[in-house]
N, C-alpha and C positions, 0 to 999 in steps of 0.2 A: 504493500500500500504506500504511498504519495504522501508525505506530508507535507510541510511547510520549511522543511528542514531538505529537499530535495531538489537541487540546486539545477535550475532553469540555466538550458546553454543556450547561447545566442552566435550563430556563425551566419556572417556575412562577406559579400563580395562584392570589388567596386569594378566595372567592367568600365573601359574608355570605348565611345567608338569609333571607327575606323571610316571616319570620312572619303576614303580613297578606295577600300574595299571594292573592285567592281563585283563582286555578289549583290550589295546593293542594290534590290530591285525595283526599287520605286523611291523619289525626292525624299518622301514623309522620311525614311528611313535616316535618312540625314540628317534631319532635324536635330538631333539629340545631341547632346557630348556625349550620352554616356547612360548606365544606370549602376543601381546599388540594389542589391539580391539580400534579403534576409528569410532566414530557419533557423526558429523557436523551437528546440531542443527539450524536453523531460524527460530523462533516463535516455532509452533507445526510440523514444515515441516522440514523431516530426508533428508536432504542434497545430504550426502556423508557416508557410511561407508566401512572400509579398518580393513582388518587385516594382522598382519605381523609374519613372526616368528622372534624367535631370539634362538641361538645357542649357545652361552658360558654359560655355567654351574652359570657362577656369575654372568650373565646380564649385563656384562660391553657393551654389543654392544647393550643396550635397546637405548641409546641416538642415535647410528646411525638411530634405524630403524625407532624411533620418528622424528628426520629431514626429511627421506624419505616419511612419512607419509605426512608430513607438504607440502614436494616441490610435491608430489603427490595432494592432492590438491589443491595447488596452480597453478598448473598447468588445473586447470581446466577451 
């Protein structure tokens, strides 16, 4: 049994993306910089997973989309 005492993993991933790719099969695909993958982890049991994108070229809006992630599952 699960208590409160059993320690929630969190592994996540920051993928760049690859503007020049021609795989690329449509503009939209471009758009992005990039995304951020997250799996909500208890014991050997996958939770929760979420991915998001994120759009500024520098990744200054990676911390927004990591909050949304967060109140996204918290909201569960």
């Amino acid at each position: 049994p699960q208590n409160s005492n059993t320690p929630l993993f969190i592994k996540f991933k920051i993928y760049e993306n690859d503007k020049l790719d021609p795989g690329k099969k449509s503009q939209s695909c471009k758009n992005f910089a990039g995304y951020v993958m997250f799996e909500f982890w208890l014991e050997d049991e996958l939770l929760y997973k979420i991915q998001t994108d994120f759009i500024e070229p520098k990744s200054s809006d990676i911390k927004d989309r990591v909050e949304c992630v967060a109140d996204s599952f918290l909201a569960l």
